[in-house]
PyMOL Python script that loads the backbone (N, CA, C, O; Angstrom):
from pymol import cmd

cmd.read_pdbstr("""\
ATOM      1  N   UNK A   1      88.928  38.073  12.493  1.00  0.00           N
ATOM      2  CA  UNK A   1      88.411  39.395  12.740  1.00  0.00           C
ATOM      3  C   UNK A   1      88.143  40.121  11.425  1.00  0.00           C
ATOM      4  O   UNK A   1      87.038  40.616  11.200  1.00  0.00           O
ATOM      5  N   UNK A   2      89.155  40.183  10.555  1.00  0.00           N
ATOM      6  CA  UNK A   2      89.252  40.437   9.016  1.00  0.00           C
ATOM      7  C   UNK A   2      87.863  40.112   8.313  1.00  0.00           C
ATOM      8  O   UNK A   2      87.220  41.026   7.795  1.00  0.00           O
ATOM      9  N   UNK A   3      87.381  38.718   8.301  1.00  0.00           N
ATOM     10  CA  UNK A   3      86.237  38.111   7.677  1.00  0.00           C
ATOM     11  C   UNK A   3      85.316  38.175   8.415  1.00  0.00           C
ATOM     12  O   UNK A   3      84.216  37.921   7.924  1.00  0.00           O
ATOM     13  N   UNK A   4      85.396  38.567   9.999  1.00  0.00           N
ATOM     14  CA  UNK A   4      83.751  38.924  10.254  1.00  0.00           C
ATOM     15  C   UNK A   4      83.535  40.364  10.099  1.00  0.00           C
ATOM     16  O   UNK A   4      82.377  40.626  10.424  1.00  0.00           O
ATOM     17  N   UNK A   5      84.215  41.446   9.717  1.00  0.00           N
ATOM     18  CA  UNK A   5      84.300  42.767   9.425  1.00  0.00           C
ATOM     19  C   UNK A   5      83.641  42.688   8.107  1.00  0.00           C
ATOM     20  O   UNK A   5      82.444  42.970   8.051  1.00  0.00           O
ATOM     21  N   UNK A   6      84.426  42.254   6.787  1.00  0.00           N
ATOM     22  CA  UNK A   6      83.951  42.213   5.698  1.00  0.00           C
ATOM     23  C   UNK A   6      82.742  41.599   5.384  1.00  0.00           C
ATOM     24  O   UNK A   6      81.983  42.086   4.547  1.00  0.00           O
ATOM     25  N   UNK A   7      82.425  40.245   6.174  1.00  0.00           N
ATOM     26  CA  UNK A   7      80.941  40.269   6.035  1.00  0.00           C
ATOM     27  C   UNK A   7      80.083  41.227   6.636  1.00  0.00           C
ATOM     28  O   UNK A   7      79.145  41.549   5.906  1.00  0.00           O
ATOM     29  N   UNK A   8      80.116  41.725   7.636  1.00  0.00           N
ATOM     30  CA  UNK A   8      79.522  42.904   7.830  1.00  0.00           C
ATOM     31  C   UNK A   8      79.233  43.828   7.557  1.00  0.00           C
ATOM     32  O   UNK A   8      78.276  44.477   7.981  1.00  0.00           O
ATOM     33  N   UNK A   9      80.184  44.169   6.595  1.00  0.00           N
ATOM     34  CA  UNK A   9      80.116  45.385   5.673  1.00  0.00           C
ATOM     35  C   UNK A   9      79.310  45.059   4.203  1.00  0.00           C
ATOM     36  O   UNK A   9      78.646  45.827   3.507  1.00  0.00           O
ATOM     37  N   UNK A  10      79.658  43.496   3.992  1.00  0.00           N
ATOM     38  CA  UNK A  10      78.842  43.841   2.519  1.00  0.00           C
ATOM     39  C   UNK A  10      76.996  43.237   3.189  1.00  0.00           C
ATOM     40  O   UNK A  10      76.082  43.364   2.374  1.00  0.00           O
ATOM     41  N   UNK A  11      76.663  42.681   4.518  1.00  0.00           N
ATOM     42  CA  UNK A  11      76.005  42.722   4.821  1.00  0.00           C
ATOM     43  C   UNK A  11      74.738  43.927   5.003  1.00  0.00           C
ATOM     44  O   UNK A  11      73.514  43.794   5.026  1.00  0.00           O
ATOM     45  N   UNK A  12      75.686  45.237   5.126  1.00  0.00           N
ATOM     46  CA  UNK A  12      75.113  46.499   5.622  1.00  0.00           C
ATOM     47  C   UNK A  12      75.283  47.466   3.917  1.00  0.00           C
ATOM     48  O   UNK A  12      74.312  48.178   3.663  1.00  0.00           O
ATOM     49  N   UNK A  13      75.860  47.466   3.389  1.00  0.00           N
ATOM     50  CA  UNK A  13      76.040  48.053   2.353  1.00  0.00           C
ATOM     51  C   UNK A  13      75.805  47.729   0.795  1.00  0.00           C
ATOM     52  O   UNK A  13      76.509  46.910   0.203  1.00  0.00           O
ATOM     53  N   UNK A  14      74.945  48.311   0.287  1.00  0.00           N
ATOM     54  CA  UNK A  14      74.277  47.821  -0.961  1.00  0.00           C
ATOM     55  C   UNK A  14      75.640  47.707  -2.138  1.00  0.00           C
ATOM     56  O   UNK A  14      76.805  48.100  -2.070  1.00  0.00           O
ATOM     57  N   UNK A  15      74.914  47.023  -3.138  1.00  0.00           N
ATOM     58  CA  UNK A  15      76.338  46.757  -3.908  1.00  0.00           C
ATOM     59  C   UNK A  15      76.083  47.734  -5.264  1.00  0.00           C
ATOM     60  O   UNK A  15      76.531  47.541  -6.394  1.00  0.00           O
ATOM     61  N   UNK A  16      75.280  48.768  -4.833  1.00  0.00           N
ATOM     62  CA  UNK A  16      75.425  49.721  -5.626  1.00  0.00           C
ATOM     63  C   UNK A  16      76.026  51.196  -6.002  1.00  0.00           C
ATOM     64  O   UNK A  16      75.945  52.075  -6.859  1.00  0.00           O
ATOM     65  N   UNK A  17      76.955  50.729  -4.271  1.00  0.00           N
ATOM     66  CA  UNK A  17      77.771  52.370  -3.668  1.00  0.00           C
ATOM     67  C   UNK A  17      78.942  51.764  -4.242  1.00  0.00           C
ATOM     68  O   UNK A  17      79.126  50.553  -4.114  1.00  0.00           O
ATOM     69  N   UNK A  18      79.855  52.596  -4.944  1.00  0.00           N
ATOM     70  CA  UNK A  18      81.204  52.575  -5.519  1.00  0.00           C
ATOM     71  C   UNK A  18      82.090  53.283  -4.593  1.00  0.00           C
ATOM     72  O   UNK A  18      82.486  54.416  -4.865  1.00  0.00           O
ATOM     73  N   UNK A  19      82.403  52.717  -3.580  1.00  0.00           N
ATOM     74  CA  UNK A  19      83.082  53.185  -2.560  1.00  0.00           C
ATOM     75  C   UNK A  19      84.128  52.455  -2.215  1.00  0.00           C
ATOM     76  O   UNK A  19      83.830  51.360  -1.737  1.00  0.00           O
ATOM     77  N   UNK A  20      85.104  52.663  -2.286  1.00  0.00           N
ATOM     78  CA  UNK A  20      86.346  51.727  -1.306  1.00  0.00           C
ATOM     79  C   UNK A  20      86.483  51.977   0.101  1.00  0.00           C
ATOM     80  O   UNK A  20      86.815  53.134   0.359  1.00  0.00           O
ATOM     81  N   UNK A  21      86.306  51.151   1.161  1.00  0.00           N
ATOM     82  CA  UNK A  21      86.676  51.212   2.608  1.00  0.00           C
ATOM     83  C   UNK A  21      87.394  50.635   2.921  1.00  0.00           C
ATOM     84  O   UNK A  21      87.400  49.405   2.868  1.00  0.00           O
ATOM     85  N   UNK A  22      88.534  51.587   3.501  1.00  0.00           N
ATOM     86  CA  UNK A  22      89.380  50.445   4.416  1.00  0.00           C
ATOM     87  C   UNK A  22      89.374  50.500   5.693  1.00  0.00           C
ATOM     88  O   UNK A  22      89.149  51.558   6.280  1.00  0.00           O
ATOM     89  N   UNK A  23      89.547  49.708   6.128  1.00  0.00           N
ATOM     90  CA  UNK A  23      88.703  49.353   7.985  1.00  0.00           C
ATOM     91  C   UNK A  23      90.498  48.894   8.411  1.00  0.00           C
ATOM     92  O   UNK A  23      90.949  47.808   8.047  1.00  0.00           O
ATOM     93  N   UNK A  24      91.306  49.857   9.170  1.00  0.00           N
ATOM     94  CA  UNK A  24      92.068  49.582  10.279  1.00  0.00           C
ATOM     95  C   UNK A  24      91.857  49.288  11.095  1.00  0.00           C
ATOM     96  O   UNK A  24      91.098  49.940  11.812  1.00  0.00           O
ATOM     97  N   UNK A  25      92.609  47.682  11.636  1.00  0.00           N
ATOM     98  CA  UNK A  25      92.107  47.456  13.395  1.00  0.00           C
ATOM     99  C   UNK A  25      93.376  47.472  13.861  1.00  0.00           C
ATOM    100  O   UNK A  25      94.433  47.017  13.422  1.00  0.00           O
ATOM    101  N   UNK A  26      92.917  48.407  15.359  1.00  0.00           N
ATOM    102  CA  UNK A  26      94.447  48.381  16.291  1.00  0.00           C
ATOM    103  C   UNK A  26      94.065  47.300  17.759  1.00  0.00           C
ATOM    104  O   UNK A  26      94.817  47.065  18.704  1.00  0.00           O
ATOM    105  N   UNK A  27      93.063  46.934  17.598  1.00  0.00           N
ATOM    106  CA  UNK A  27      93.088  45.583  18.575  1.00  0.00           C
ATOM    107  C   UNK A  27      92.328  44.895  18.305  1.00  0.00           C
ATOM    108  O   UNK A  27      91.361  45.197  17.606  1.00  0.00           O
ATOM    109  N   UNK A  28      92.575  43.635  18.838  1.00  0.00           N
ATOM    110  CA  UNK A  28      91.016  42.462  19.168  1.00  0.00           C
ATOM    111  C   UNK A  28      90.203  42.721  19.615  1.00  0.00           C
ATOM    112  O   UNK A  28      90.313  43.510  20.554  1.00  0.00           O
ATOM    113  N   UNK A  29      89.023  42.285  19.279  1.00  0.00           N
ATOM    114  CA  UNK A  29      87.498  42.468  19.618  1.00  0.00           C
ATOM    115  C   UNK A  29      87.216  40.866  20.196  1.00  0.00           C
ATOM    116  O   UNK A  29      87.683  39.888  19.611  1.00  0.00           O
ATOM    117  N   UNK A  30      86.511  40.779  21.238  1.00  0.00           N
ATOM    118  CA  UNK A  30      86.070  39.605  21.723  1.00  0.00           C
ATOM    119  C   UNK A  30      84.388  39.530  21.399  1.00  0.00           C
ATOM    120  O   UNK A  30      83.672  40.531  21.349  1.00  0.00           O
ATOM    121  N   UNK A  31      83.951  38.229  21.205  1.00  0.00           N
ATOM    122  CA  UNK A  31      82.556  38.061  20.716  1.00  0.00           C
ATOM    123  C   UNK A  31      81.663  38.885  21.646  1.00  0.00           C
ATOM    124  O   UNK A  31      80.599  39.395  21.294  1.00  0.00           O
ATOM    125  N   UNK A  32      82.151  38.956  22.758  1.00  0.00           N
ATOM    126  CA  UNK A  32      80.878  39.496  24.063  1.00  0.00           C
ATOM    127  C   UNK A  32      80.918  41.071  23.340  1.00  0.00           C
ATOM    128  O   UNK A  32      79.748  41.454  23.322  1.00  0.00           O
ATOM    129  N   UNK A  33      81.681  41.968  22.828  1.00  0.00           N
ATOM    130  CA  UNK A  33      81.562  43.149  21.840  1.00  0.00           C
ATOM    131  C   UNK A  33      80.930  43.063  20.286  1.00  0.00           C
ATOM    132  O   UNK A  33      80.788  43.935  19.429  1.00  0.00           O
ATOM    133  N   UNK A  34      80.673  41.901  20.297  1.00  0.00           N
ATOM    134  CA  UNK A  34      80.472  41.966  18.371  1.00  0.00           C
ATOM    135  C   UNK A  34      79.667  42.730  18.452  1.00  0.00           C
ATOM    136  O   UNK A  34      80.057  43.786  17.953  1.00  0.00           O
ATOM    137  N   UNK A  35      78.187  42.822  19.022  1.00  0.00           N
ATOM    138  CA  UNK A  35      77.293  43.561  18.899  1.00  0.00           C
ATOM    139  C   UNK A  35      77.348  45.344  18.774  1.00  0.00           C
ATOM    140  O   UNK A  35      76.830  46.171  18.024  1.00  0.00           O
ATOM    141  N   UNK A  36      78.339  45.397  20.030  1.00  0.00           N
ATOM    142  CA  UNK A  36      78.650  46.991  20.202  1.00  0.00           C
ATOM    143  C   UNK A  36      79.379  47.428  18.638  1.00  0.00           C
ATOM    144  O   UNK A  36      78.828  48.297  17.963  1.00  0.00           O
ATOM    145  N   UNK A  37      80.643  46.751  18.147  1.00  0.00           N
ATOM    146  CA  UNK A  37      81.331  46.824  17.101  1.00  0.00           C
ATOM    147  C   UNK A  37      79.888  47.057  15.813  1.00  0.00           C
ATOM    148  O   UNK A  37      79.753  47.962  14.989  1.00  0.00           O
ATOM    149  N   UNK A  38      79.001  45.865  16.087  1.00  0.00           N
ATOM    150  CA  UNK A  38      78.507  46.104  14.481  1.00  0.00           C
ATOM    151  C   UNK A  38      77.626  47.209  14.556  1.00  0.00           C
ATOM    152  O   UNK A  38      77.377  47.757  13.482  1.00  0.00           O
ATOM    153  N   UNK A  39      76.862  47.865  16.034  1.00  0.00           N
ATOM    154  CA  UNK A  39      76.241  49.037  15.550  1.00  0.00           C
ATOM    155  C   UNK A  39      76.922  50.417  15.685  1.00  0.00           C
ATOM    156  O   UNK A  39      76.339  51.501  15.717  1.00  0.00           O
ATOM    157  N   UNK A  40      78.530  50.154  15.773  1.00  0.00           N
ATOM    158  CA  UNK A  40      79.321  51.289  15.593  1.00  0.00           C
ATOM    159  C   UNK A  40      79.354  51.366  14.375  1.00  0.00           C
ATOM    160  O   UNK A  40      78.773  52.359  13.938  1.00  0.00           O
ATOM    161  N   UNK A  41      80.057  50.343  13.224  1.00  0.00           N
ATOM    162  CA  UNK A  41      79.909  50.105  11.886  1.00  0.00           C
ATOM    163  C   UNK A  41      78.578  50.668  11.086  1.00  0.00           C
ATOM    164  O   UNK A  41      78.455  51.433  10.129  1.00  0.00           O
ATOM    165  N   UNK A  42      77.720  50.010  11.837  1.00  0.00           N
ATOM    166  CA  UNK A  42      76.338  50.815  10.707  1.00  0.00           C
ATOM    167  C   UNK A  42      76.122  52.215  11.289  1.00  0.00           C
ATOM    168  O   UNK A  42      75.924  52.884  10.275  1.00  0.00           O
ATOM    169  N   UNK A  43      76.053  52.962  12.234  1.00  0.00           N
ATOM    170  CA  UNK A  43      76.109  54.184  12.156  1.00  0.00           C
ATOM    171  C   UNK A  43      77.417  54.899  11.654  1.00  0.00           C
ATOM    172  O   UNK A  43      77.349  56.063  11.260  1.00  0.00           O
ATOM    173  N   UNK A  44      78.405  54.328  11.662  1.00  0.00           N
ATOM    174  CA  UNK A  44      79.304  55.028  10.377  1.00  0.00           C
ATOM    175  C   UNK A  44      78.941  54.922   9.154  1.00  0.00           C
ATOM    176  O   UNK A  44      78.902  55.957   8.489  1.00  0.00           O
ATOM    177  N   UNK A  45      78.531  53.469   8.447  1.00  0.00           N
ATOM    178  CA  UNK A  45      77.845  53.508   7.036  1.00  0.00           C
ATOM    179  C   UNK A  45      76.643  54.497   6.975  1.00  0.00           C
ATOM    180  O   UNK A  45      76.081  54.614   5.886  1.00  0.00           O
ATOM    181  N   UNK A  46      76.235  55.156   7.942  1.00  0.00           N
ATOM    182  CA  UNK A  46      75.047  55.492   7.889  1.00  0.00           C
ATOM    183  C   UNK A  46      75.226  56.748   7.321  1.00  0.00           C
ATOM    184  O   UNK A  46      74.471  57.263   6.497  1.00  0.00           O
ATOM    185  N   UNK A  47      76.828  57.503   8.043  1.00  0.00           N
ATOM    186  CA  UNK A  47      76.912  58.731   7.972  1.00  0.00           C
ATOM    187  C   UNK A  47      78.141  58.868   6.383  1.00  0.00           C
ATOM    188  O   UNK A  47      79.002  59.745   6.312  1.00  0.00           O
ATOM    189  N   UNK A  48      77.933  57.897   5.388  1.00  0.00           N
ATOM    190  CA  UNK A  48      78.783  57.795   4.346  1.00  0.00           C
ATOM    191  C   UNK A  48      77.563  58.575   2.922  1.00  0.00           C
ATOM    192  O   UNK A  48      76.348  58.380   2.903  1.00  0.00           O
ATOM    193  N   UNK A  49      78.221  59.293   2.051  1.00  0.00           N
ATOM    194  CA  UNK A  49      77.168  59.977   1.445  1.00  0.00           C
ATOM    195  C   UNK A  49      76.946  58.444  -0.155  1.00  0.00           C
ATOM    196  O   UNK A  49      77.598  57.574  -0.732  1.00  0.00           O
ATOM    197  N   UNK A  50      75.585  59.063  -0.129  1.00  0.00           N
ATOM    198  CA  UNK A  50      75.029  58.203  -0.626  1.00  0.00           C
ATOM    199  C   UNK A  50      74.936  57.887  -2.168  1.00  0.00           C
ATOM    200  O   UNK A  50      74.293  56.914  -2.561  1.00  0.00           O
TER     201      UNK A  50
END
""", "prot")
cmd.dss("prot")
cmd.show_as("cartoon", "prot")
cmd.util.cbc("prot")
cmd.orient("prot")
């Protein structure tokens, strides 16, 4: 869960933001959600200042 998060994130996020994120998970995600999960993720990156 750890390593499909972090690819996701440097997937969505340029490597030119000097930002530290830390991503708490309080449960499992099953694959039939990945989708919902990753466009929760990019509309949070979305709303991170730039």
């Amino acid at each position: 869960m750890r390593r499909l998060l972090r690819e996701m994130l440097k997937k969505q996020l340029s490597y030119s933001v000097s930002l530290d994120i830390v991503v708490r998970i309080h449960k499992t995600f099953y694959k039939k959600n990945f989708k919902q999960i990753e466009e929760e993720i990019h509309n949070l990156i979305k709303g991170l200042p730039s």
